[in-house]
C-alpha positions in Angstrom: 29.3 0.2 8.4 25.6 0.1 8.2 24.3 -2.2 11.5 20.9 -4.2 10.5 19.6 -6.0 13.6 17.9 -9.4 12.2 15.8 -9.2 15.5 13.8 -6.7 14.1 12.7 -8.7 11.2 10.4 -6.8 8.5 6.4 -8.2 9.3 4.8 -9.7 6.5 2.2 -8.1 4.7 0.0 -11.3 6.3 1.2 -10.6 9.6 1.3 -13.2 11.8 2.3 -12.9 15.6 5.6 -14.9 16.1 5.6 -17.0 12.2 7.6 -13.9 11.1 10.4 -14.2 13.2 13.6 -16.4 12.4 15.8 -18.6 14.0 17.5 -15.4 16.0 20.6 -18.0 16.9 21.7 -18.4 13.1 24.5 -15.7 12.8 24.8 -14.4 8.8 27.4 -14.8 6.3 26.8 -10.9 5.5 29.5 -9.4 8.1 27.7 -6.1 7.6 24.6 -7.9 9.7 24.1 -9.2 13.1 22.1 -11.6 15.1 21.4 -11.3 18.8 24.3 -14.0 18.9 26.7 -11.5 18.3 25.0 -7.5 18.7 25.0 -7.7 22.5 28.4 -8.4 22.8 29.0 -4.8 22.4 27.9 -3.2 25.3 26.6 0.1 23.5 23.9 -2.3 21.5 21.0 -2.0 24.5 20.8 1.6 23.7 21.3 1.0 20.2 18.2 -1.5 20.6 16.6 1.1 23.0 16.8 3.9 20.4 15.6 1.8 17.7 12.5 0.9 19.7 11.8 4.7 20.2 12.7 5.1 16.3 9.7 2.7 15.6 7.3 5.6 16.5 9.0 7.7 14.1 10.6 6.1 11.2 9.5 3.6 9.0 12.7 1.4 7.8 16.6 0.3 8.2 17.3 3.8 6.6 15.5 7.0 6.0 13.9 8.6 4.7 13.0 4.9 3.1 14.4 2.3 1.5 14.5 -1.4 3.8 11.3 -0.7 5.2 10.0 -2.7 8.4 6.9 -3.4 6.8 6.0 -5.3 3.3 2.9 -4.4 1.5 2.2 -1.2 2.1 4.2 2.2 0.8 6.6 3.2 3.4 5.7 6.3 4.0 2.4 5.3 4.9 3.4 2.5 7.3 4.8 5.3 9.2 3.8 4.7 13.1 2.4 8.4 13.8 1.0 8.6 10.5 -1.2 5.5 10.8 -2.1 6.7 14.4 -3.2 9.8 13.1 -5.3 8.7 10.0 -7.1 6.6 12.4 -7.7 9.6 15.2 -8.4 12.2 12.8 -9.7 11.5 9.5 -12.1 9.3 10.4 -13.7 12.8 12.6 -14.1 16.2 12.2 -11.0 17.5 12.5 -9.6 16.5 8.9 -9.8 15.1 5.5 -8.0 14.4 2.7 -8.0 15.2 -0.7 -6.3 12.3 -2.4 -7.2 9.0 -3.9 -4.8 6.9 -2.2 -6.5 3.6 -2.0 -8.9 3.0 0.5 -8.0 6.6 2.4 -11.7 8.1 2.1 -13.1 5.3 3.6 -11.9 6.5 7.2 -13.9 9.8 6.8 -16.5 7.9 5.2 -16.6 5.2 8.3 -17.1 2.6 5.9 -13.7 0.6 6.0 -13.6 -2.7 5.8 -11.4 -5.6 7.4 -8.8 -5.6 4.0 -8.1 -2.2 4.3 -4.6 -1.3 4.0 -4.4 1.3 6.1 -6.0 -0.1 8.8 -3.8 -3.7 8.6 -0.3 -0.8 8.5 -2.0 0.1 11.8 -1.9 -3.4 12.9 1.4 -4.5 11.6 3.2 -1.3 12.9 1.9 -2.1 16.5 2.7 -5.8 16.2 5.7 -4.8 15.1 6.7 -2.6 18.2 5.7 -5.3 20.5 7.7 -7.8 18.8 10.9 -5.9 18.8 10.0 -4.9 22.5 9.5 -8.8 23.3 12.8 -9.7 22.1 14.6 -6.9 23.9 13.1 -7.6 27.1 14.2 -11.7 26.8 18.0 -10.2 25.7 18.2 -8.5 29.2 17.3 -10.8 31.5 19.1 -11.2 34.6 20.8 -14.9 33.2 21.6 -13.5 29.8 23.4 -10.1 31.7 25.1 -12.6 33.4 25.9 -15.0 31.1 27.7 -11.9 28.8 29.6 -10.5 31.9 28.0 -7.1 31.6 29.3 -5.2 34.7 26.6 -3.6 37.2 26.6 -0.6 36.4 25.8 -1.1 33.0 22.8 -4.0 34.2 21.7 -0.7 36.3 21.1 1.4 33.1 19.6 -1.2 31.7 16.9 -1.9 34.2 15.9 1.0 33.2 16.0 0.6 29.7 13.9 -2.3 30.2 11.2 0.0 32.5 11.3 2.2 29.0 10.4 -0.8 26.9 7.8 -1.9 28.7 5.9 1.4 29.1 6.4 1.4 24.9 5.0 -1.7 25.1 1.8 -0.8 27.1 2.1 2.6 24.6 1.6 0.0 21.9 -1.1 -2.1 23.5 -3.2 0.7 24.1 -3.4 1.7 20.8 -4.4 -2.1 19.7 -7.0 -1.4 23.4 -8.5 1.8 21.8 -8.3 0.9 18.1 -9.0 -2.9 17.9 -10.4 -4.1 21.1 -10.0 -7.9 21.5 -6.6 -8.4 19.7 -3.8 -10.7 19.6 -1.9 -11.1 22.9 2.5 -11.6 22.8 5.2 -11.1 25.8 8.8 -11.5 25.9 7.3 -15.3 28.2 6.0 -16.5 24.7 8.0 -18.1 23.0 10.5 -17.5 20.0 9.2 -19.0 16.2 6.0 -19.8 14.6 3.0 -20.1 16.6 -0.6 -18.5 16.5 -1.0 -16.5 19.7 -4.7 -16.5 21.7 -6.6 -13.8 21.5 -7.1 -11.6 24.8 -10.4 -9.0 25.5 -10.4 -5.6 26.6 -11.2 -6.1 30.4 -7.8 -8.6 30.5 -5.4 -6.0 28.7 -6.9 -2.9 29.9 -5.7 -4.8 33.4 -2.3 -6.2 31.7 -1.4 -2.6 30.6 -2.3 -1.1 33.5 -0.3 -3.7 35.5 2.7 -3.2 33.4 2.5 0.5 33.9 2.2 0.4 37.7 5.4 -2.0 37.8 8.0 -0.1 35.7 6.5 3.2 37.7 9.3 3.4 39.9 12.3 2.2 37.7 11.5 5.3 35.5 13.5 8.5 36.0 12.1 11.3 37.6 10.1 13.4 35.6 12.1 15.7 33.2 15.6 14.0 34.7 15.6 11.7 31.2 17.4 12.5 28.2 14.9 14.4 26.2 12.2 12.1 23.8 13.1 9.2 26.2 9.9 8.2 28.4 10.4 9.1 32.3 7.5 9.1 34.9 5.5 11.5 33.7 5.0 9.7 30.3 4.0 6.5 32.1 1.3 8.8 34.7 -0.2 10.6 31.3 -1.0 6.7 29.8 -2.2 5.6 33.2 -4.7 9.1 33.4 -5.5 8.3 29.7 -6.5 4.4 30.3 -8.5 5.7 33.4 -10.3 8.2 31.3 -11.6 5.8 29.0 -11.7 3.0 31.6 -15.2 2.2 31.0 -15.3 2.5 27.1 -12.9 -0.4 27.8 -14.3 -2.4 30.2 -17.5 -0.6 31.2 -16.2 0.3 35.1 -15.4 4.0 35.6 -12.1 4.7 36.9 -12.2 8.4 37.5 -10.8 9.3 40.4 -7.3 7.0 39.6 -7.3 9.6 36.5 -7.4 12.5 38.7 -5.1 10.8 40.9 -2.3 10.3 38.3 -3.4 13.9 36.6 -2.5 15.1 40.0 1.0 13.8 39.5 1.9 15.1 36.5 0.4 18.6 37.0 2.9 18.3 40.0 5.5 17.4 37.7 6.9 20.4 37.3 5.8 21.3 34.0 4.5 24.5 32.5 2.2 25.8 30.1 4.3 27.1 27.1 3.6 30.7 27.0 2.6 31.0 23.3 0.1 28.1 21.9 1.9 28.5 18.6 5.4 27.6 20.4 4.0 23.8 21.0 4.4 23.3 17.2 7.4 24.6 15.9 10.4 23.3 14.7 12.4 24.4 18.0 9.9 22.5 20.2 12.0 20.9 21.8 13.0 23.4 24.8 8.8 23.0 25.4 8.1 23.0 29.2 4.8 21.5 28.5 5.4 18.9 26.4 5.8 15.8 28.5 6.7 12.5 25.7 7.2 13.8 22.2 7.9 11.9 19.2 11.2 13.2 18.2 11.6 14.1 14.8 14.9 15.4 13.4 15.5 16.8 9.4 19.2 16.0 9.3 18.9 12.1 11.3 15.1 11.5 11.5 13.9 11.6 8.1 10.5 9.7 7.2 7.8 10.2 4.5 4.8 9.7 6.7 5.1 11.5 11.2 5.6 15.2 11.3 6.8 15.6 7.2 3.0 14.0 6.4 1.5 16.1 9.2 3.5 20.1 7.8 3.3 19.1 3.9 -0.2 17.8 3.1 -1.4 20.5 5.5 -0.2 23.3 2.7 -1.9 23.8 -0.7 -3.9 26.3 -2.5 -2.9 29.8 -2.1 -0.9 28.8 0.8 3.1 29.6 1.0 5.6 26.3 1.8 7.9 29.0 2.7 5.7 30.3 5.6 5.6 26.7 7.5 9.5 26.3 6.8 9.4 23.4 3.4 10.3 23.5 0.3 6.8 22.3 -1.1 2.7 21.8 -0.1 0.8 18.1 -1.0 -2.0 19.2 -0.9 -3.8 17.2 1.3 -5.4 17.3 4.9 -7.8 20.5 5.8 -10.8 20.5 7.9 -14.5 20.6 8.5 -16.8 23.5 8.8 -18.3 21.5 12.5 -14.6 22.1 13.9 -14.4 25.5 12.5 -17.3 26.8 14.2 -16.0 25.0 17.6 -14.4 28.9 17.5 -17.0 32.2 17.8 -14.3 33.6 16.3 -12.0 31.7 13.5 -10.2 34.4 12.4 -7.7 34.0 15.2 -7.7 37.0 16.6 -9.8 36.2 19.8 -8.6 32.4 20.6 -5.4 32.3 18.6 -5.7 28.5 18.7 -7.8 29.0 15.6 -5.7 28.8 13.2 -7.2 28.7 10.1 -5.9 29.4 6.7 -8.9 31.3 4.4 -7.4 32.9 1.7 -9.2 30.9 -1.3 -10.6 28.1 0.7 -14.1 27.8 1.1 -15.7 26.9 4.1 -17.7 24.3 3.4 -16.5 21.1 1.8 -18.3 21.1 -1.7 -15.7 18.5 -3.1 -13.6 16.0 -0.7 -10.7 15.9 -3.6 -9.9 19.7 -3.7 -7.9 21.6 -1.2 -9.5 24.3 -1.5 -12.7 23.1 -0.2 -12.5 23.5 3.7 -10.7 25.4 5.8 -6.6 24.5 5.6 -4.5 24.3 9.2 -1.4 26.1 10.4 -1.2 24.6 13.6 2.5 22.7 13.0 5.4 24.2 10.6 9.0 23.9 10.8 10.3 27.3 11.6 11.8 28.0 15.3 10.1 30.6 17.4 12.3 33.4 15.6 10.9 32.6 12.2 13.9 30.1 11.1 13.5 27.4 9.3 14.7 24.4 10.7 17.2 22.1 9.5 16.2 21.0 6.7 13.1 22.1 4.2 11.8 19.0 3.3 12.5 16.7 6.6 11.0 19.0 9.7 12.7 19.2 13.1 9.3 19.7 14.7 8.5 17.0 17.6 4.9 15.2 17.9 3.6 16.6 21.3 1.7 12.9 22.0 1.2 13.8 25.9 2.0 16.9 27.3 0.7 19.2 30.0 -2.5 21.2 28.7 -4.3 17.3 28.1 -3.6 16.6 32.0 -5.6 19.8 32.6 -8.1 18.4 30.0 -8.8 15.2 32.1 -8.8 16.4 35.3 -11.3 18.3 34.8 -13.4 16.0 32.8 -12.9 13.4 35.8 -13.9 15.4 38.3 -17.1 16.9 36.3 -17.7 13.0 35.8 -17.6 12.3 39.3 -14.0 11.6 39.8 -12.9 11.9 43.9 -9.2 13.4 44.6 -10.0 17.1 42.8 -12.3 19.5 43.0 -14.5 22.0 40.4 -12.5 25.0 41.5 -9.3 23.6 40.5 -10.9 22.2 37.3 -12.0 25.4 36.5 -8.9 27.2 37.4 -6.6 24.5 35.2 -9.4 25.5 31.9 -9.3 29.2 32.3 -5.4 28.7 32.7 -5.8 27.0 28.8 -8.1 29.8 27.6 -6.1 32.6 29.0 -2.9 31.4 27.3 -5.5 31.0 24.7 -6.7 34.8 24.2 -4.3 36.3 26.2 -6.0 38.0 28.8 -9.1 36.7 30.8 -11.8 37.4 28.0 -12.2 33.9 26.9 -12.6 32.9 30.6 -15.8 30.4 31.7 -17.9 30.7 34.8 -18.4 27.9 37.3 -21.7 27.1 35.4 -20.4 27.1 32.0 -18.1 23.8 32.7 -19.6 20.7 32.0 -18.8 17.7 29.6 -20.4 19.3 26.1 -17.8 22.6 27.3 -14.9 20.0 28.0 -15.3 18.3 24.4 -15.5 21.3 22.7 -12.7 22.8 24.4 -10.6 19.3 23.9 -10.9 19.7 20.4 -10.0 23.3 20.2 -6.7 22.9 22.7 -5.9 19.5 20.8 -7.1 19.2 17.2 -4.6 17.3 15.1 -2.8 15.5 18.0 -4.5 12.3 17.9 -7.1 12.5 20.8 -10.2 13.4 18.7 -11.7 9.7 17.8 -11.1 8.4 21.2 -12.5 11.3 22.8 -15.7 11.5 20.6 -15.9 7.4 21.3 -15.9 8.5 25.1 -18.6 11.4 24.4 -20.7 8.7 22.6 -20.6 11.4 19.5 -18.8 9.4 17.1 -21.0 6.6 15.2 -24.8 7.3 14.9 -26.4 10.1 15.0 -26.0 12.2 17.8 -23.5 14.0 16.0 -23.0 14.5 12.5 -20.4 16.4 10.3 -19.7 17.1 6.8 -19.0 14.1 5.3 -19.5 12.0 8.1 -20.7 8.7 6.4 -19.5 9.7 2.6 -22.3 12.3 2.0 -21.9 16.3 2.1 -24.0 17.1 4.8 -22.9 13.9 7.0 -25.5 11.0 8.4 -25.7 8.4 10.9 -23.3 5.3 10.5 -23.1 2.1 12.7 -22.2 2.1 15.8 -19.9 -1.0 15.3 -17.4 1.2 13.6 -16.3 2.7 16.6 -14.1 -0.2 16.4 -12.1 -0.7 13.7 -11.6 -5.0 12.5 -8.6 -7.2 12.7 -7.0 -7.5 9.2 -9.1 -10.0 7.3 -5.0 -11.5 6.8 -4.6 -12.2 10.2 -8.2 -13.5 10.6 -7.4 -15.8 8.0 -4.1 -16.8 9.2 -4.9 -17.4 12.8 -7.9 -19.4 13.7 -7.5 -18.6 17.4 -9.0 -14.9 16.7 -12.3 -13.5 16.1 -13.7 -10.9 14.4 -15.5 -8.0 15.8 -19.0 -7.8 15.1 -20.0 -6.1 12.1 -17.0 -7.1 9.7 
């Protein structure tokens, strides 16, 4: 029997906070549905709920790969979590673009979206959408309704921490709207349940609220790498507590370096390890990764979704490339990259710093014409084949995980802390953690930097040659002050070949003219 919880509601294509959600105490006719009146009467639902939550960052819908899709308005494969995220982190830098004419898609390379775009209102939605069904988990597992349903204590045990879980998704979720939105919006499990037009919050108040929420659920997590893989333990909520520091005064203007380095310090101490082979991060058998610390799970015989890691392998392979060498049965076409992140590398070919991984073969280097693939340099970074060169289960659905945190980003920002003042670390360490990088890197000591040769220009560059395509790239460029203006342009950069300036207020993007509309407690931000 197919189980379709009514708690998590699809959001409206006007997405309101709260006006979406029905009366949760009417149980259906249809028996193959359930309300919360009657779904936590089994005790395996909370980790049904739990795993749906978790799904939310993956899938898109009541069944994959679509078909009774969360959100309205928008093709499902697009309103895919990680693919949002990613458009937003990447195309709009560098790092990528796309070929295709799918709506308003150019306009994030372009930096000249406006507050109706689609893509930018999926973002929106999907977030909401995680906090909502987080909201109502949290006010089903309350002490009094545990209570109330007889659960026994050792099952209100495991779900203490299933609630710790939720509520570092939660703060997962609210720092994307932090980073992406800035004043958004503001919902907890205390508001309550029906239509009503939440307030509005600004950054200083939720950088302190996710923070907060993070610090409290610290020590109900499980130990670091004790957790059933994909599920969030210690170490996930330390890598979001180093990342808000990192970017602590982007958000509220008040450095917090030295917490980064503090919380960097715990999950280098973790217990994880740099995967011996760069490649390795991005396979299909990724999963047995000692260095990735919270992946988004992906699956090609139970996680199957149009947009995630099947967006991120497919529209990656065109031209002259071969579907067969990344493990699918078929290239869209799609994403490449700029010549300003090919020549990050002295040497692209790969065979210096094999993190350059660069498909050549018929691609020009320079982007003549946004809509063909050949124009710009294609990436091999992800496929679906195992270490051994199989491909995984299933040719159009890949089995490779999203590494979002994982251990060569903790190196990353401690060393960008303490180079920024940060107390807790010292240079010697920093350097040792980046030569550890760029020996896996080259495989010997070659690529290895000096004392002098590490400071923040070295640390962004190097970023975005460890990172590219993982979704750090925009927030990091944001932090460097590189990525509106002109301080640094790139092909393309503000719709013109050879890049120009563009306003600093897109470093921002705008609440969805929808909700705007909708809501008169919220207010734009400036320049939309």
């Amino acid at each position: 029997m197919k189980l379709r919880y009514i708690i998590t509601l699809i959001v409206l294509t006007t997405f309101v906070l709260g006006s979406c959600v029905d009366d949760l105490d009417v149980v259906p006719i249809d028996p193959d549905e359930q309300t919360s009146a009657t779904l936590y009467d089994d005790p395996a639902a909370y980790k049904q709920v739990l795993a749906k939550i978790y799904g939310g960052l993956a899938l898109t819908g009541q069944q994959g790969p679509a078909g009774q899709g969360d959100i309205a308005g928008i093709d499902e494969g697009f309103s895919s979590y990680l693919r949002m995220y990613w458009y937003h982190q990447e195309l709009t830098t560098d790092e990528a673009v796309i070929g295709w004419n799918d709506q308003t898609i150019r306009d994030f390379h372009d930096q000249d979206w406006g507050a109706s775009d689609i893509f930018i209102r999926g973002m929106y939605s999907r977030i909401y959408y995680q906090i909502t069904l987080i909201n109502e988990f949290l006010r089903e597992t309350t002490d009094g309704k545990l209570n109330d349903r007889g659960v026994s204590q050792t099952l209100k045990a495991e779900i203490q921490t299933f609630r710790a879980e939720a509520r570092l998704l939660r703060a997962l979720s609210y720092w994307h709207a932090l980073d992406l939105y800035g004043n958004v919006p503001f919902i907890t499990e205390n508001d309550e349940v029906g239509a009503f037009l939440p307030q509005q919050t600004n950054r200083n108040d939720l950088f302190n609220y996710i923070e907060s929420e993070l610090l409290a659920v610290e020590n109900e997590l499980a130990e670091p790498r004790q957790n059933e893989y994909a599920r969030a333990d210690k170490a996930a909520a330390w890598m979001l507590l180093a990342k808000l520091y990192l970017n602590a005064e982007v958000y509220t203007g008040q450095a917090k370096y030295t917490e980064c380095v503090t919380y960097c310090n715990k999950v280098i101490g973790a217990g994880y390890a740099l995967h011996n082979d760069f490649q390795g991060v991005f396979l299909a058998d990724n999963h047995n990764s000692s260095e990735i610390i919270f992946p988004i799970a992906f699956d090609g015989e139970n996680t199957q979704s149009w947009g995630g890691i099947t967006f991120i392998i497919h529209a990656a392979v065109g031209g002259n490339m071969s579907p067969a060498d990344f493990g699918i049965d078929g290239g869209w076409g799609g994403i490449r990259t700029t010549s300003a992140f090919v020549n990050k590398f002295a040497d692209p070919s790969g065979n210096t710093d094999s993190r350059a991984m660069f498909f050549t073969d018929g691609q020009s280097l320079e982007i003549a014409d946004i809509s063909l693939f050949t124009d710009g340099y294609a990436i091999t970074k992800f496929k679906n084949l195992t270490a051994a060169g199989v491909q995984g289960s299933n040719a159009t659905f890949p089995d490779t995980d999203f590494p979002l945190f994982r251990l060569a980003d903790a190196y990353l920002m401690y060393a960008e802390a303490v180079i920024r003042g940060g107390s807790g670390g010292d240079a010697a360490t920093a350097l040792g953690y980046i030569n550890a990088l760029r020996e896996r890197a080259y495989g010997n000591t070659d690529g290895n930097i000096n004392a002098g040769e590490l400071n923040l220009d070295f640390i962004l560059d190097e970023r975005s040659r460890e990172l590219y395509w993982e979704g750090h790239r925009r927030t990091d460029l944001i932090r460097f002050g590189q990525f509106s203006e002109s301080t640094y342009v790139w092909p393309w950069k503000g719709g013109v070949a050879e890049g120009r300036s563009t306003s600093s207020n897109f470093n921002l993007f705008p609440i969805p003219s929808a909700d705007i509309a909708a809501n008169p407690n919220l207010t734009q931000n400036t320049g939309y």
